[in-house]
C-alpha positions in Angstrom: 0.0 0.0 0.0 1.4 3.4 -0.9 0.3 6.5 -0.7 2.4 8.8 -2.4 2.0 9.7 -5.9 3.8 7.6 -8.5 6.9 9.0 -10.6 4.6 9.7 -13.3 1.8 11.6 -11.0 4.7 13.6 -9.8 5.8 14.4 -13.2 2.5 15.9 -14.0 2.3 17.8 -10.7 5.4 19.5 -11.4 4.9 20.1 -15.1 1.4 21.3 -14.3 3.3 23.9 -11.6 5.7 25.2 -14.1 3.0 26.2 -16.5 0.6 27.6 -14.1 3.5 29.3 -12.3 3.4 32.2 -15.6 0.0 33.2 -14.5 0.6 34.9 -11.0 -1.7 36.6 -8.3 -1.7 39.6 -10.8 -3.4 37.7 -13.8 -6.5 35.7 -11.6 -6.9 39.6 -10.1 -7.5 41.0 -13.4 -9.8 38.2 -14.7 -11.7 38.3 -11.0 -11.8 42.0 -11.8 -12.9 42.5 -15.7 -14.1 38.9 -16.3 -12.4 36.9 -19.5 -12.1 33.3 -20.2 -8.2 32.6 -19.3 -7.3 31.5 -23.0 -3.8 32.2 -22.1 -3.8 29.2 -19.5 -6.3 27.5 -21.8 -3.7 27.6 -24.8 -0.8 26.7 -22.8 -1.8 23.8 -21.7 -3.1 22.7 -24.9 0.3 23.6 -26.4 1.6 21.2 -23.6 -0.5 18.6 -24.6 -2.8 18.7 -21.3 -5.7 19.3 -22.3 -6.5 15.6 -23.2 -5.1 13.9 -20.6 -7.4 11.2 -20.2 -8.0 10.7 -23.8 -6.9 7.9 -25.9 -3.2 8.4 -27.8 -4.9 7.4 -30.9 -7.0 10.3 -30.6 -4.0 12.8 -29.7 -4.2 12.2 -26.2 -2.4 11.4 -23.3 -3.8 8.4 -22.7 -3.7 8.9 -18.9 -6.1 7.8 -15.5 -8.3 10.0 -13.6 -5.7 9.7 -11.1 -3.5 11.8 -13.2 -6.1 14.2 -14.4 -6.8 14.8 -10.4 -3.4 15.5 -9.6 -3.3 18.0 -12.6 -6.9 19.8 -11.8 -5.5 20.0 -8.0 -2.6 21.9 -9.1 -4.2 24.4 -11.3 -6.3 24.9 -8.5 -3.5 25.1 -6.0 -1.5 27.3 -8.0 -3.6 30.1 -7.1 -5.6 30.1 -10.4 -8.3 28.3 -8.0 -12.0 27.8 -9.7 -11.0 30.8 -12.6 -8.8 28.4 -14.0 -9.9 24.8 -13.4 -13.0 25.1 -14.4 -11.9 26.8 -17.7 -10.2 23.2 -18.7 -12.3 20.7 -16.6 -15.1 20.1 -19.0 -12.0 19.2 -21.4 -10.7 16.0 -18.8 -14.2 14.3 -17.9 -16.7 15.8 -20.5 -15.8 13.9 -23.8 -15.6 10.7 -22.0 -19.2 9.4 -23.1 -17.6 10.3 -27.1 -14.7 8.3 -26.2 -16.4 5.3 -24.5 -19.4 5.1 -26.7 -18.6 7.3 -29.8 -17.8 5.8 -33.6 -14.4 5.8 -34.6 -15.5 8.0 -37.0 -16.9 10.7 -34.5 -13.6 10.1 -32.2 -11.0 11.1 -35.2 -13.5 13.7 -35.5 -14.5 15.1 -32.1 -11.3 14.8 -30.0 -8.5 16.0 -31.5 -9.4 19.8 -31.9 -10.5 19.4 -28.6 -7.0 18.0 -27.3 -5.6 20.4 -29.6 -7.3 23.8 -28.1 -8.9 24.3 -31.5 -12.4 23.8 -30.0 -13.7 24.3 -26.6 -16.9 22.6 -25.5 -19.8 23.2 -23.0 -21.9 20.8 -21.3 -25.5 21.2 -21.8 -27.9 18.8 -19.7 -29.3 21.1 -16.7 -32.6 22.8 -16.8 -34.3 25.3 -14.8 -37.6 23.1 -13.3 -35.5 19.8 -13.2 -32.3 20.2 -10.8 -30.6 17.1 -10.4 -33.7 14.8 -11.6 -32.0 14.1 -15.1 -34.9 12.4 -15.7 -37.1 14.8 -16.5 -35.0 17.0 -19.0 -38.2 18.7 -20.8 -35.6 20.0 -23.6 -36.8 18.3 -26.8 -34.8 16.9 -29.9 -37.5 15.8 -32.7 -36.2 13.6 -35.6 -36.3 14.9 -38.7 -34.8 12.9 -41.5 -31.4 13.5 -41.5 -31.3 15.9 -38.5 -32.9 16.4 -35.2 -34.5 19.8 -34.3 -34.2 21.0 -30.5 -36.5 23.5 -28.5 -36.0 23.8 -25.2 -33.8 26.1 -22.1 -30.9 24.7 -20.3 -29.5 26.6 -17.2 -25.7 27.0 -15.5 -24.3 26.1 -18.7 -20.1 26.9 -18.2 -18.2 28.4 -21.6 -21.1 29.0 -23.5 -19.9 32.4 -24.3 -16.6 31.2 -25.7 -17.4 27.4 -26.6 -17.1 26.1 -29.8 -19.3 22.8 -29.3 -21.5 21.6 -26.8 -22.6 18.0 -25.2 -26.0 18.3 -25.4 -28.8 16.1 -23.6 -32.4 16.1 -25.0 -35.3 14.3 -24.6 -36.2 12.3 -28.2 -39.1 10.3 -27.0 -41.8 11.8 -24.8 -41.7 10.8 -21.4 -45.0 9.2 -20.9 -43.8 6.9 -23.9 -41.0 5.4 -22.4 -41.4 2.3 -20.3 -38.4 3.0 -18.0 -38.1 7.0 -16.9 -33.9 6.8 -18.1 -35.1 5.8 -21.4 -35.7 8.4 -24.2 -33.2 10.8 -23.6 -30.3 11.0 -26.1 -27.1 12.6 -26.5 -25.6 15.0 -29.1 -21.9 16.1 -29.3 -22.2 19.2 -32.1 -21.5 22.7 -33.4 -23.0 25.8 -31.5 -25.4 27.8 -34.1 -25.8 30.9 -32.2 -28.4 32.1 -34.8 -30.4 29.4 -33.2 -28.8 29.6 -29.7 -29.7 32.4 -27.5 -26.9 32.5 -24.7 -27.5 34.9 -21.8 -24.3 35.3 -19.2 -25.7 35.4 -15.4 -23.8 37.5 -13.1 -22.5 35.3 -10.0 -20.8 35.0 -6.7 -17.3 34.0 -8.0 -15.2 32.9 -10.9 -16.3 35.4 -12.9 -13.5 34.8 -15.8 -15.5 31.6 -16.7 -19.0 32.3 -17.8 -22.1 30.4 -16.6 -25.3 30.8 -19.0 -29.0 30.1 -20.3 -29.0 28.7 -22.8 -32.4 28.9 -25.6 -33.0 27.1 -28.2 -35.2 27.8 -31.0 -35.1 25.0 -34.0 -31.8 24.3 -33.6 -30.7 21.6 -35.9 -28.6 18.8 -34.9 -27.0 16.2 -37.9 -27.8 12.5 -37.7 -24.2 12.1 -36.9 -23.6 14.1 -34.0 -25.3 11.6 -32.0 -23.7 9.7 -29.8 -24.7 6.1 -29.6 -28.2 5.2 -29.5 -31.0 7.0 -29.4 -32.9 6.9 -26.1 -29.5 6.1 -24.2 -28.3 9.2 -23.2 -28.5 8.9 -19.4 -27.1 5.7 -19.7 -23.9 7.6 -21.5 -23.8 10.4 -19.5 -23.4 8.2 -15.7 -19.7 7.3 -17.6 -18.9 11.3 -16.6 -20.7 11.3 -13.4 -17.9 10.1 -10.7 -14.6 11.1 -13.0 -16.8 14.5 -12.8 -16.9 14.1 -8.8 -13.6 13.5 -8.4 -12.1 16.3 -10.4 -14.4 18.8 -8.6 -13.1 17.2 -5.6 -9.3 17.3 -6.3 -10.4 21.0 -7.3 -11.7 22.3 -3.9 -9.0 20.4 -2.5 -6.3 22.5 -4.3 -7.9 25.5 -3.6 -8.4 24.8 0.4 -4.4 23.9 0.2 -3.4 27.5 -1.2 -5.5 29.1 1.1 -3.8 26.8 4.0 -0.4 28.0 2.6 -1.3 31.7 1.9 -3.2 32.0 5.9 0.1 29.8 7.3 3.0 32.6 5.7 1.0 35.5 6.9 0.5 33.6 10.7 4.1 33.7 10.3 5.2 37.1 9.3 2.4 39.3 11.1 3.8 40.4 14.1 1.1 42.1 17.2 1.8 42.4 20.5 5.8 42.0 20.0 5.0 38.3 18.4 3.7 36.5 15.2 0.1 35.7 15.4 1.1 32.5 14.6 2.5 31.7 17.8 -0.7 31.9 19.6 -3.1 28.9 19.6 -6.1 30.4 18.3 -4.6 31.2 15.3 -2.6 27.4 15.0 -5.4 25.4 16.1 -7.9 26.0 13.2 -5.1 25.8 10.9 -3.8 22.3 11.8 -7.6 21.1 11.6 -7.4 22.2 8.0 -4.6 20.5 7.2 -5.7 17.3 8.7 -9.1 17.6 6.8 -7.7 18.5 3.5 -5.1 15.4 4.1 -7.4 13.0 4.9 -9.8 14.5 1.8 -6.7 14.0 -0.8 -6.4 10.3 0.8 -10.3 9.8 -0.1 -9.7 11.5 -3.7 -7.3 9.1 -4.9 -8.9 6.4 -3.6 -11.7 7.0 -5.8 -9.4 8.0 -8.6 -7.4 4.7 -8.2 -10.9 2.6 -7.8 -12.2 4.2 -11.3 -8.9 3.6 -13.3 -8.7 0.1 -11.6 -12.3 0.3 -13.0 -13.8 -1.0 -9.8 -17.1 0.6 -8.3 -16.6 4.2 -7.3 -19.7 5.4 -6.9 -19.6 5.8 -2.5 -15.9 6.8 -2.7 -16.0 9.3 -5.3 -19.2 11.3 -4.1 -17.5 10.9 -0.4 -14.2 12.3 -2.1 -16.1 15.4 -3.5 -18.1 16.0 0.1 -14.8 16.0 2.5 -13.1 17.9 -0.5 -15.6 20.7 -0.5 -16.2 21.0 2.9 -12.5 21.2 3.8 -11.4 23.7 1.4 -14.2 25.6 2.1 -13.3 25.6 5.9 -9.8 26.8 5.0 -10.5 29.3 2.8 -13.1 30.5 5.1 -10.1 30.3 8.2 -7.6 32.2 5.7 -9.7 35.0 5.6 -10.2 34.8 9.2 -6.5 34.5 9.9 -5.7 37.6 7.7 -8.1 39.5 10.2 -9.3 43.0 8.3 -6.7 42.0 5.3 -8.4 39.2 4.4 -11.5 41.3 3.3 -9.2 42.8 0.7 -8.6 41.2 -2.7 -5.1 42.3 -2.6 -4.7 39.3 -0.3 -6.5 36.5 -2.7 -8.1 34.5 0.1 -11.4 36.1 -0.3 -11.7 35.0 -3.6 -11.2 31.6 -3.0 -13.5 31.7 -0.2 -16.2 32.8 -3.3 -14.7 30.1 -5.3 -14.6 27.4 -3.6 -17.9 28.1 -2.5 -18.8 26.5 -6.1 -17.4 22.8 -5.2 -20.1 22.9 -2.4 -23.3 23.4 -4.7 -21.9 21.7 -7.6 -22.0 19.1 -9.4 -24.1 17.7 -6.3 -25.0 19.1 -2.8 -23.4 18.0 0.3 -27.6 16.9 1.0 -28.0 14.7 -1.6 -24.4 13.0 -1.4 -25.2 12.1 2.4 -28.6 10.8 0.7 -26.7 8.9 -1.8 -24.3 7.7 0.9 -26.6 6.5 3.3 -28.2 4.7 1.1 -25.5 3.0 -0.7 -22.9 2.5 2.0 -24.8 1.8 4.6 -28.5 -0.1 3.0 -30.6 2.8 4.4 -34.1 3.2 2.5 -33.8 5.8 -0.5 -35.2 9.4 0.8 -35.5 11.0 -2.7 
């Protein structure tokens, strides 16, 4: 049993660093400030060949685990880029995985490299304003049409819609009182935005403003025949292949944040002197501080566990949803304790820690809630009856 990260984890960690390390405090500022996807970070990792780190070789990827692909999002993250620059490559690592898993070869050799390549950016499209989390009953509908499908319908919180080239779409192509099971009839599309068709409207938000979060309209928007990705009716069967890779990036995420936070709270303890002595020296300042750094520790333990478990491709499902809870919860508690630790200066975005207390805010309400993961876990890991 070991528990550090192998020669090639580390290898990624440090290359990650180096690239990440050219966009300093100054850079997230400005984006925090005036907005503005990050293409900078965006290109250079794509020029670095990161950006399809989990997909196949043959397609121009990597060819690399989730385990990887955590230890990569939790040092963009960690470098101080926090939300504003993870979640401008994330879609990129898990989102594409129902193209590679169920997707022709045709549509790989067609989809993935511009994606690998930075060419194309993609959004992911399945939320919708009355549903939530109850996939379900997605109400947006793709009618067949010959050779094309033609969608009508709103989706909601839809990241790089401003900026994306493609999106992953998930419609419903059979009514849902037709269906004899209530996961059947919805089907996924992989295809190019028509914004003469696609009304996106940018909502204004609590945090990571460089990376825009949308409605999204449709209005006969057309969809070829062979932008679909396997079957139609089984898009909620394809889209579960994202769900816990998904979990565990947000996870590794929040805990990269909650670590530069621990660090940034830490030097400051150190080098703010009152009363004759560093602040640090007095235990209400060290004790909530080590408690971070046992949570976050103990959260990184539970992350690669679940990455380890997926790549082994073993069941996940507890250990990746329990990765993303103690992940969010623990970098929220240290961001929220290096703004406390900064006293007055942690109010001040000259300091950083406030914004990651607003962005890491995010790995707490998304993908999931902390209420439906201690739903989920009580049911699964310990055979309580279902709630929801």
């Amino acid at each position: 049993m070991d528990f550090t990260y192998s020669g090639e984890q580390d290898q990624v960690r440090r290359a990650i660093s180096a690239i990440c390390s050219q966009f300093g405090d100054d850079y997230w500022l400005e984006r925090d400030r005036e907005g503005g996807f990050p293409a900078e970070l965006h290109q250079a990792l794509a020029k670095g060949g990161w950006l399809g780190i989990c997909i196949p070789e043959a397609y121009g990827g990597s060819g690399l685990g989730i385990s990887e692909a955590a230890v990569m999002m939790q040092a963009i993250a960690q470098s101080g880029a926090a939300m504003s620059g993870a979640s401008a490559i994330h879609m990129n690592i898990f989102g594409l995985n129902p193209v590679v898993v169920f997707g022709t070869d045709e549509q790989k050799k067609r989809m993935l490299p511009p994606l690998v390549a930075g060419a194309e950016k993609a959004c992911f499209a399945v939320t919708e304003p009355n549903t939530g989390l109850d996939t379900t009953q997605l109400k947006t509908r793709a009618e067949r049409r010959n050779d094309r499908y033609v969608v009508n319908g709103q989706k909601v919180w839809i990241s790089t819609a401003q900026v994306a080239e493609k999106m992953l779409l998930l419609a419903r192509t059979t009514p849902a009182d037709k269906v004899a099971k209530k996961t059947e009839g919805l089907s996924l599309f992989y295809t190019t935005i028509d914004r003469k068709r696609i009304e996106i409207r940018e909502i204004e938000k609590h945090g990571r403003k460089a990376v825009d979060s949308n409605q999204v309209f449709f209005d006969n928007f057309e969809i070829p025949f062979e932008d679909r990705i396997g079957e139609e009716g089984k898009g909620f069967e394809y889209i579960l292949h994202g769900i816990n890779p998904e979990r565990i990036l947000i996870a590794a995420e929040a805990l990269g944040i909650g670590l530069v936070a621990l660090d940034r709270a830490s030097t400051y303890a150190k080098e703010r002197q009152v009363f004759g002595r560093p602040i640090g020296q007095n235990q209400g300042i060290q004790h909530p501080l080590a408690e971070s750094w046992m949570e976050l520790e103990a959260a990184r333990l539970m992350v690669m566990n679940a990455a380890w478990r997926y790549d082994q491709k073993l069941s996940c499902g507890v250990e990746a949803n329990a990765a993303k809870y103690m992940a969010a919860e623990a970098g929220y508690k240290a961001c929220q304790q290096a703004v406390m630790t900064h006293g007055g200066f942690g109010y001040a975005k000259e300091y950083h820690v406030e914004r990651y207390l607003r962005e890491v805010m995010l790995t707490r309400i998304a993908p999931i809630s902390p209420q439906l993961i201690l739903c989920f876990i009580a049911e699964k890991a310990l055979g309580l009856p279902k709630s929801y």
